[in-house]
C-alpha positions as CSV (number, residue, x, y, z in Angstrom):
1,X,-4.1,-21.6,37.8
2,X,-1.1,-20.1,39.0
3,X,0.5,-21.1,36.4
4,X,-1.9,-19.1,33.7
5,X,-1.9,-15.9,36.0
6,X,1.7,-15.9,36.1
7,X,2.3,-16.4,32.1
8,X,-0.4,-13.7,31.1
9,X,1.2,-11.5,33.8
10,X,4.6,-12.3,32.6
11,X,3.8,-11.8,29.2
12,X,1.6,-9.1,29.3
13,X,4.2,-7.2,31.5
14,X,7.4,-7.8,28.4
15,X,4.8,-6.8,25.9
16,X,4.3,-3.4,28.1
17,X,7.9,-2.8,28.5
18,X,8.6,-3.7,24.7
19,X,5.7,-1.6,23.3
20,X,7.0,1.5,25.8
21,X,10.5,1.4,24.2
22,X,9.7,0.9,21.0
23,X,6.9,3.2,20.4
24,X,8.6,5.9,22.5
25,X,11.3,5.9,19.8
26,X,9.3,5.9,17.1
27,X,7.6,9.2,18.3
28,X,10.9,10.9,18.8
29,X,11.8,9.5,14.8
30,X,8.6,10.4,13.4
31,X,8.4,13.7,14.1
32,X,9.5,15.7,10.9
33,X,13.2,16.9,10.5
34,X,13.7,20.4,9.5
35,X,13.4,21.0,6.0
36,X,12.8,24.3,3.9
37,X,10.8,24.1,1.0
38,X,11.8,27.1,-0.3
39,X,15.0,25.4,-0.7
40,X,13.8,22.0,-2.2
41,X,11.7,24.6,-4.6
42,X,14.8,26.4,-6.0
43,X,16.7,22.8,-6.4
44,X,13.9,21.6,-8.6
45,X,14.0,24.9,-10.1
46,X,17.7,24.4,-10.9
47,X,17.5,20.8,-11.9
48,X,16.2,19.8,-15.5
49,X,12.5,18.0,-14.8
50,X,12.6,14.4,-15.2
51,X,10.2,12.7,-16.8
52,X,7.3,10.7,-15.0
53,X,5.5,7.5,-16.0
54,X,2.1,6.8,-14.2
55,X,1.2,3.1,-14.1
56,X,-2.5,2.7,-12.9
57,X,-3.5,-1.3,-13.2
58,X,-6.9,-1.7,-13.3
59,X,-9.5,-4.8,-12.7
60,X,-13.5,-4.7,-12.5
61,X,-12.8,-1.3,-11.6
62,X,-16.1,1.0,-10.6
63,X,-16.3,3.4,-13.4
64,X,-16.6,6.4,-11.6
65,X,-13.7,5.3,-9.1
66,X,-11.8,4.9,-11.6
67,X,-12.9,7.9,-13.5
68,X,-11.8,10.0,-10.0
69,X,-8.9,8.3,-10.4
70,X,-8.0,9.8,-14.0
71,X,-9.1,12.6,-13.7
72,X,-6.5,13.8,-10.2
73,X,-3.7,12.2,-12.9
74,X,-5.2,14.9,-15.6
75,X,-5.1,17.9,-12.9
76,X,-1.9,17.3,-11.6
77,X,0.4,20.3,-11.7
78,X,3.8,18.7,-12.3
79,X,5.9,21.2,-14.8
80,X,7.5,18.4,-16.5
81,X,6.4,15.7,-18.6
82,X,4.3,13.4,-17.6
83,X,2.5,10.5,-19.4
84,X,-0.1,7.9,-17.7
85,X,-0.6,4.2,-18.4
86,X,-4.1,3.2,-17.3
87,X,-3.3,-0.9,-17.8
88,X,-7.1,-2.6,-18.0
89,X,-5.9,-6.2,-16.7
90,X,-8.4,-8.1,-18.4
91,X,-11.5,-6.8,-17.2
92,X,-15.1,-8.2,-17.1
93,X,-16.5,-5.1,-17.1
94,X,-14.5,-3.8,-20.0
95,X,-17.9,-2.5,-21.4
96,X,-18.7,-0.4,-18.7
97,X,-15.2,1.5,-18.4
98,X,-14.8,1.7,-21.9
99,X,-16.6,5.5,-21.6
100,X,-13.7,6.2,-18.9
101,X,-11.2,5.4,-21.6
102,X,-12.4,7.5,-24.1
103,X,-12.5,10.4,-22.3
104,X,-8.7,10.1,-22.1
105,X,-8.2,8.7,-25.8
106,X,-7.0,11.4,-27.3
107,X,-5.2,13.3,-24.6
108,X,-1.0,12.6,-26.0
109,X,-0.3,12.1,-22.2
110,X,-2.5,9.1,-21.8
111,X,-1.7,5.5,-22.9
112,X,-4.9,3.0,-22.6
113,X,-3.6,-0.6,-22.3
114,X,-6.1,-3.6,-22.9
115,X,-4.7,-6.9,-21.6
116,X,-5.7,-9.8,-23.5
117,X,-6.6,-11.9,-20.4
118,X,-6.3,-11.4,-16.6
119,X,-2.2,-11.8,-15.3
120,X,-2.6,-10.0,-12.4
121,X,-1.6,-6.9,-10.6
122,X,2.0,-7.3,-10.6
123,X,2.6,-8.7,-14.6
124,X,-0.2,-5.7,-15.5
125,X,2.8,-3.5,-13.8
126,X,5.7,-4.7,-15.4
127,X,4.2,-4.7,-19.0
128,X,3.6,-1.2,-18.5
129,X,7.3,-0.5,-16.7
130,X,8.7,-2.3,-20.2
131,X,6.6,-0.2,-22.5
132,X,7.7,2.8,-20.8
133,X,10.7,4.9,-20.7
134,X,10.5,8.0,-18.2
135,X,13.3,8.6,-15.2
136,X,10.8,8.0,-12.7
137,X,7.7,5.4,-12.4
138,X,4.9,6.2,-10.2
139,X,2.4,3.2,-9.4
140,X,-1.2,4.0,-8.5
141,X,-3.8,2.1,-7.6
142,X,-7.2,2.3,-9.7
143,X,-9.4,3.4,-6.8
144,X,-6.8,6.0,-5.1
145,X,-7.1,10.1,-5.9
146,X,-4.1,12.0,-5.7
147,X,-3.6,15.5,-4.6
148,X,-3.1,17.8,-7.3
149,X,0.8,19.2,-6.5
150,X,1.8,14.7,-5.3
151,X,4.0,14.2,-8.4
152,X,5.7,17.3,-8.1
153,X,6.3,16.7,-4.4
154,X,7.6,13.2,-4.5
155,X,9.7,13.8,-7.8
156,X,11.5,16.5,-5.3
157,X,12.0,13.4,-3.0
158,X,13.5,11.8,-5.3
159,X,16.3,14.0,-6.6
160,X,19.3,12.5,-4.8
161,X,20.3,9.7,-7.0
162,X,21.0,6.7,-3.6
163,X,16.7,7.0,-3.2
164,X,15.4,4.4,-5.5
165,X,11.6,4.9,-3.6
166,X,9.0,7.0,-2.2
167,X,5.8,6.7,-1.0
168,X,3.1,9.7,-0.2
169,X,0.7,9.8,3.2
170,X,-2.5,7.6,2.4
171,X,-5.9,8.8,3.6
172,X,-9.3,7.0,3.2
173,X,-11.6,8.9,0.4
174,X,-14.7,6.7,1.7
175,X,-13.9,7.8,5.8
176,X,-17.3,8.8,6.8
177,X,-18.8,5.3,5.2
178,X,-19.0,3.1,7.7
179,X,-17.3,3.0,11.8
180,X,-14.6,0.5,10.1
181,X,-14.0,3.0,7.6
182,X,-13.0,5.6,10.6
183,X,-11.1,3.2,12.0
184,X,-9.1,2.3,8.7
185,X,-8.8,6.1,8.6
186,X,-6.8,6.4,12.0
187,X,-5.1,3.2,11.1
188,X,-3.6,4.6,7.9
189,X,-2.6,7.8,9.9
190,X,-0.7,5.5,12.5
191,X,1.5,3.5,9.9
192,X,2.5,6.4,7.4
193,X,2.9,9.0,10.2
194,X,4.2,6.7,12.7
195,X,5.7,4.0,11.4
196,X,6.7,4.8,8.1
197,X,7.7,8.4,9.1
198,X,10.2,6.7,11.7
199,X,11.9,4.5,9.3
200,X,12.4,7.5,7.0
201,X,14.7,9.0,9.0
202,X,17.0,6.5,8.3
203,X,16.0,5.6,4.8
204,X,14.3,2.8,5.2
205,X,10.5,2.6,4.8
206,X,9.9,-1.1,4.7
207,X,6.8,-0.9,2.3
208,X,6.5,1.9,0.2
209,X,2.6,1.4,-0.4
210,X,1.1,0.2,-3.4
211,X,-1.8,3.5,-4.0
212,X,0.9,5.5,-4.5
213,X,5.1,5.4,-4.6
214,X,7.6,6.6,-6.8
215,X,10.6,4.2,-8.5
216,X,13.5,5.1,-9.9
217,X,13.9,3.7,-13.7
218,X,17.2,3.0,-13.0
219,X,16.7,1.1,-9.9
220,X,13.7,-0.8,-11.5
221,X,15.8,-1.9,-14.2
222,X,18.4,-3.6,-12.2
223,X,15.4,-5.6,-10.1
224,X,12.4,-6.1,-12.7
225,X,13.3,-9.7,-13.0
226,X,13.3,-10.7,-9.5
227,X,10.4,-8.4,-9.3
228,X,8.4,-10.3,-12.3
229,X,10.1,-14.1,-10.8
230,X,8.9,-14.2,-7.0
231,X,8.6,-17.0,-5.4
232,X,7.6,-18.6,-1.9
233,X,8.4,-22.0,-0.9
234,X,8.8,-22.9,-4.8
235,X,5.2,-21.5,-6.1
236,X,4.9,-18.0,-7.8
237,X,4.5,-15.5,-5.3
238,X,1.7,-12.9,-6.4
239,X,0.6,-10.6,-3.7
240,X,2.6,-8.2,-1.5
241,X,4.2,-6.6,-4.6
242,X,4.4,-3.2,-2.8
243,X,6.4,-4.7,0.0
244,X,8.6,-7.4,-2.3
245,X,9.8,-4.4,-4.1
246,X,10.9,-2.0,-2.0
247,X,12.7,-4.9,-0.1
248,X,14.1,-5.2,-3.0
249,X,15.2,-1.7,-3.4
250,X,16.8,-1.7,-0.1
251,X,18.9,-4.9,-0.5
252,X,20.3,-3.2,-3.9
253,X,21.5,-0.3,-1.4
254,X,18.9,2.1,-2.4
255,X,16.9,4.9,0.4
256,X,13.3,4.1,0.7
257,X,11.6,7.5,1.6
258,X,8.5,8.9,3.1
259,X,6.7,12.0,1.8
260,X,4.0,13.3,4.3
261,X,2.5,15.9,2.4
262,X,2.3,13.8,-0.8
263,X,-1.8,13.3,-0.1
264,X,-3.4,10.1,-1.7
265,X,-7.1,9.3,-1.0
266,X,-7.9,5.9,-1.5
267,X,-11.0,3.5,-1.1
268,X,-10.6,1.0,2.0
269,X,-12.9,-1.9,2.8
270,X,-16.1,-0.3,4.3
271,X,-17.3,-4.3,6.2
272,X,-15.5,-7.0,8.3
273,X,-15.4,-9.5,5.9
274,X,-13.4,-8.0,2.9
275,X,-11.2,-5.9,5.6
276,X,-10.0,-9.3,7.0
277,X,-9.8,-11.3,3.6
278,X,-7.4,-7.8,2.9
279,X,-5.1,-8.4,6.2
280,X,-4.5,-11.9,5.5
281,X,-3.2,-10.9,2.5
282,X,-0.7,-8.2,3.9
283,X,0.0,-10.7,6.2
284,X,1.2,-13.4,4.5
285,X,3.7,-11.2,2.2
286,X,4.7,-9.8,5.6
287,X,5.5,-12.6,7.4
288,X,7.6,-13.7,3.2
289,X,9.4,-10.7,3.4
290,X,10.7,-10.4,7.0
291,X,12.5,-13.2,6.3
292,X,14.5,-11.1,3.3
293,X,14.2,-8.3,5.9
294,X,15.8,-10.1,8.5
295,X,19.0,-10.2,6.5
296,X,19.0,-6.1,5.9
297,X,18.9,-5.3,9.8
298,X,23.0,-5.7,10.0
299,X,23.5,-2.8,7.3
300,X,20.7,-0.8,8.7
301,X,20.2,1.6,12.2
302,X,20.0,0.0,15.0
303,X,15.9,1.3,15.5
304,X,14.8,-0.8,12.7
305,X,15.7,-3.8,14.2
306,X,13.7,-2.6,17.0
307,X,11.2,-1.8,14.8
308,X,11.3,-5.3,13.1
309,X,11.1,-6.8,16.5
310,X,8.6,-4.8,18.6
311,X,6.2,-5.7,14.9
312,X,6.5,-9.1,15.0
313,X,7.4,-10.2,18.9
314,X,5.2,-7.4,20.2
315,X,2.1,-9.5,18.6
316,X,3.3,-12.9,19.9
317,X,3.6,-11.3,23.3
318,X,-0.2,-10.4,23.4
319,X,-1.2,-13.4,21.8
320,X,0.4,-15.5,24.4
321,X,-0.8,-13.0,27.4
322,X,-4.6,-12.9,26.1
323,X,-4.7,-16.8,25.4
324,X,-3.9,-17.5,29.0
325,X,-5.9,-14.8,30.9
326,X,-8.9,-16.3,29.1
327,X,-7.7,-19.9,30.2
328,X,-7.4,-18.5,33.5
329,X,-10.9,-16.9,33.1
330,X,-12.8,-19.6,31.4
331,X,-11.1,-22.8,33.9
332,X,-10.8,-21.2,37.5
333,X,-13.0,-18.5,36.9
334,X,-10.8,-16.0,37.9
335,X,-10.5,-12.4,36.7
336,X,-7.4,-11.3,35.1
337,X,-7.3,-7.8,36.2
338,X,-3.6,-7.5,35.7
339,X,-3.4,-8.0,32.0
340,X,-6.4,-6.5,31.3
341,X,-5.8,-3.1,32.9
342,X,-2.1,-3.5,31.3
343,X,-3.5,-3.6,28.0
344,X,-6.0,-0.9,28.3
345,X,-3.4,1.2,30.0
346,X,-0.9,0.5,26.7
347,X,-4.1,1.2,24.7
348,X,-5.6,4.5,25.9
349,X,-1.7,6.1,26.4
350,X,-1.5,5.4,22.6
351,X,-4.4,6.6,21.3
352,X,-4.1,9.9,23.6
353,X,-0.5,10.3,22.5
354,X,-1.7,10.3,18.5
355,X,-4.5,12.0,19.5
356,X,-2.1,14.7,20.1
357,X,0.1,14.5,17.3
358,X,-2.4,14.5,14.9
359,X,-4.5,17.5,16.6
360,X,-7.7,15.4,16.3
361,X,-9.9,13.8,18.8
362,X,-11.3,11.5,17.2
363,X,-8.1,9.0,17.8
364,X,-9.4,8.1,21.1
365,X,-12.0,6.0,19.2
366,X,-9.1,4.3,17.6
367,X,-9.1,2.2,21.3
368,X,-11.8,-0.1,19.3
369,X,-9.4,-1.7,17.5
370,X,-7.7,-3.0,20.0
371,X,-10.4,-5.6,20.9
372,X,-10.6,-6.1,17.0
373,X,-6.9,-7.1,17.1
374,X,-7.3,-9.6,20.0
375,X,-10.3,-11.3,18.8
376,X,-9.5,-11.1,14.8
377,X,-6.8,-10.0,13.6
378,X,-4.0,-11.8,16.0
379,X,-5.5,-15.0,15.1
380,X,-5.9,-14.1,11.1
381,X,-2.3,-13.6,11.5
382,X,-1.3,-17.0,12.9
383,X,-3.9,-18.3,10.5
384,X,-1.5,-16.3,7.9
385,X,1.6,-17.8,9.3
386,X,0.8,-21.6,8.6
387,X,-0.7,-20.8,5.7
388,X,2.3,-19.2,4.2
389,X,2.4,-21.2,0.9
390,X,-1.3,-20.3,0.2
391,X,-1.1,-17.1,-2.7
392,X,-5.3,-17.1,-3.5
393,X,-6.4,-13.2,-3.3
394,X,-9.4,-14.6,-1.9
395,X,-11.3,-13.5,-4.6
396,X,-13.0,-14.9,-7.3
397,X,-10.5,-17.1,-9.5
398,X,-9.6,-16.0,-13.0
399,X,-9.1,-17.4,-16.6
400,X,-6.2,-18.0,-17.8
401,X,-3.4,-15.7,-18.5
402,X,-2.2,-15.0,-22.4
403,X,0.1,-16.6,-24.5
404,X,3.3,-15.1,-25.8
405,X,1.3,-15.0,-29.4
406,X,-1.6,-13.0,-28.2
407,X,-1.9,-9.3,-28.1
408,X,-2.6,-6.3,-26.0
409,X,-5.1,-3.9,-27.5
410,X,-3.9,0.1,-26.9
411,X,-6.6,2.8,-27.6
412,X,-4.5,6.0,-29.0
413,X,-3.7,8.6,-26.4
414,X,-8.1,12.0,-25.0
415,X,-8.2,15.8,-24.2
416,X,-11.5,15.6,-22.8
417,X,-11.9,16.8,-19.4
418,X,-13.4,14.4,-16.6
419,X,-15.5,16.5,-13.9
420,X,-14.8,14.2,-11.1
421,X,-14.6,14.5,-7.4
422,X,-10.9,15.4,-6.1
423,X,-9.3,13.8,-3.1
424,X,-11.8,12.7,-0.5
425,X,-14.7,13.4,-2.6
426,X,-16.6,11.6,-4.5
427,X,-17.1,11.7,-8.0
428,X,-19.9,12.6,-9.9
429,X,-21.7,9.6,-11.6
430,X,-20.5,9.0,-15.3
431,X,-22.9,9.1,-18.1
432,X,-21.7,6.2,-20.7
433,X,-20.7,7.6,-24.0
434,X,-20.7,6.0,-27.1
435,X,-18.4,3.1,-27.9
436,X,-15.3,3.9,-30.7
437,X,-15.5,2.9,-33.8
438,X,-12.2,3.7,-35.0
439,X,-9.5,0.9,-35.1
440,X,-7.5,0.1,-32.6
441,X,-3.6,-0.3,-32.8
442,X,-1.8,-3.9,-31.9
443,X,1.3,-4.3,-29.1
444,X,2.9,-7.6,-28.4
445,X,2.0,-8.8,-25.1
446,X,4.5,-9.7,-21.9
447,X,4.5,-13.5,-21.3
448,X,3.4,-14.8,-18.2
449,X,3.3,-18.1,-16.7
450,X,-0.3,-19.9,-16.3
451,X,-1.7,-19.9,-13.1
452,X,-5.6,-19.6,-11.3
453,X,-5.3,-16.7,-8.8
454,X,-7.2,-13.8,-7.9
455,X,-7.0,-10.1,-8.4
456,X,-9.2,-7.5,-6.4
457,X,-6.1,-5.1,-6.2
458,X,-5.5,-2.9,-2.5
């Protein structure tokens, strides 16, 4: 029994001192440098616009989310050209979103793309990226609402030519749904204005997220095959595109950045089940691309290799400390008040100190999910770690993909304007129009390799 006390105190005790250091710095990074926007304002004033490609992919999307979706793409205010590839990756519910597509069918800036078959998230991507010629590519996911001035912000992020990524602040648009919703909420809050904002002030956001960040063309074109080719352990590699690639853009040399007042609402899980199919997901293309970020850390500040470490040992640390205080609870009946008043002390110091930076209250509540990491998520993530190989979505499987020979279907560019909800509000339900009858135009399709996997998109 000794022995259990001692190990949970011991490691409860490193993860205490670990998580001190590490999140101390972090606050000091995070904090936003001094900037003037008058003066990034007058540069893009200067500069000649560059051109912006939107790549939303889109599967068994909710028409109206999706419709929300559009219609923040229609209303955004960036003064240069802009044109939007909506990428239907073989939908079953083609039928139902079809009304969604006509609304934007004959607006010039809007390119409907119907995939043959489903090929996933990441090949929907890349056949849009190869249709597509702007300076700048900005990915969106189907269910996220954007702020109406995000292009413009995070095309002014991107002016010096050594930042090959961005990524804006994400928000949950379905908050007030459910108490996980609140707590994904806070969550989100803590990894853009936290984490990500830390590694920003070295360049180096290690996942530029999925709903919504900006590529380079330039940079994309020197790593769209190893984008399009992952693979783990010899088997395709589907998931964690967001991640891969901006791993990728850092090995090439490129600044990863962080824009904070780039605002993107998007839908998160509202119940346990789908929120922890979601984290084993993230946490198996974590745990594939540590291992390429490992090999960054030398050409990179010294803080990101504490931020690499505190992320991954920090876990372990509390793992080990909660598995043997509830040995030494369960088989000598003994209480450990040590490593539990450690960990609510680490807990209630964070929360209070976010609490603060944010301005809001509420973050006190974020103190739930610290029993939710314990119980769930630390052992989802071991779970994650020897299952490494697996790449399901954990969603339903899928038919398979096209052959070289078959075709993508493209409605025609549609002028009519969607009144939907704007960011954090939902949008009004859709009333199905009437199907086209028009004919429909004919693209050669990407080639992608056969394969059953799933594709309910984050």
């Amino acid at each position: 029994m000794d022995l259990l006390a001692t190990t949970s105190a011991a490691a409860v005790s490193s993860y205490a001192l670990l998580s001190t250091i590490y999140k101390s710095l972090q606050a000091l990074y995070a904090r936003p440098a001094m900037s003037s926007h008058r003066q990034d304002e007058q540069g893009a004033a200067e500069a000649l616009l560059p051109t912006v490609d939107v790549i939303v992919p889109c599967f068994n999307e909710d028409p109206n989310i999706l419709a929300g979706c559009l219609h923040s793409l229609a209303s955004q205010d960036y003064a240069g050209k802009m044109r939007v590839y909506v990428v239907d990756d073989g939908s079953a519910n083609r039928d139902v979103v079809a009304p969604v597509h006509e609304l934007y069918a004959d607006d010039p800036r809007f390119s409907i793309i119907l995939l043959a078959s489903n090929v996933g998230k990441r090949k929907a991507q890349i056949a849009a990226i190869r249709s597509s010629s702007g300076d700048l590519v900005l990915n969106v996911d189907s269910d996220t609402i954007l702020a109406a001035d995000v292009v413009t912000k995070l095309v002014l992020k991107m002016r010096g030519p050594d930042i090959g990524a961005a990524m804006g602040q994400l928000v949950a648009s379905n908050r007030k749904q459910t108490w996980l919703t609140r707590l994904i909420d806070m969550e989100y809050w803590l990894a853009c204005n936290e984490e990500r904002a830390a590694q920003a002030r070295f360049g180096a956001v290690m996942c530029c997220c999925g709903p919504c960040a900006m590529y380079r063309r330039s940079a994309l074109n020197l790593l769209l095959d190893q984008y399009e080719a992952q693979f783990f352990r010899g088997k395709p590699s589907d998931f964690g595109e967001d991640r891969h690639l901006t791993i990728l853009m850092l090995k090439a040399g490129f600044r990863t950045e962080y824009v904070p007042d780039a605002i993107a609402s998007t839908v998160v899980p509202p119940s346990l089940g789908p929120y922890l199919r979601q984290q084993l997901r993230w946490a198996r293309s974590t745990f594939r691309d540590t291992f390429l970020a490992l090999r960054l850390l030398p050409e990179l500040d010294g803080y990101l290799t504490l931020d690499v470490v505190g992320q991954n040992l920090g876990p372990i640390l509390l793992a080990i400390s909660s598995l043997a205080a509830l040995a030494q609870l369960v088989i000598g009946g003994s209480i450990p008040w040590w490593t539990g008043l450690t960990i609510a002390a680490m807990t209630m110091v964070r929360c209070s100190v976010a609490a603060l930076r944010a301005g809001e209250w509420r973050f006190i509540g974020f103190s739930l999910h610290t029993p939710i990491n314990i119980l769930l998520l630390l052992p989802l993530k071991a779970y994650a770690l020897c299952t490494l190989s697996n790449s399901d979505w954990l969603s339903r499987k899928v038919t398979n993909v096209p052959l070289e020979d078959e075709v993508l279907r493209v409605l025609p560019p549609s002028n009519d304007a969607l009144d939907a909800a704007h960011a954090g509000v939902s949008p009004a339900p859709l009333h199905k129009a009437a199907s086209p009858d028009r004919p429909l135009s004919l693209v050669a399709s990407e080639n992608a390799s056969g394969r059953d996997h799933s594709t309910v998109f984050e």
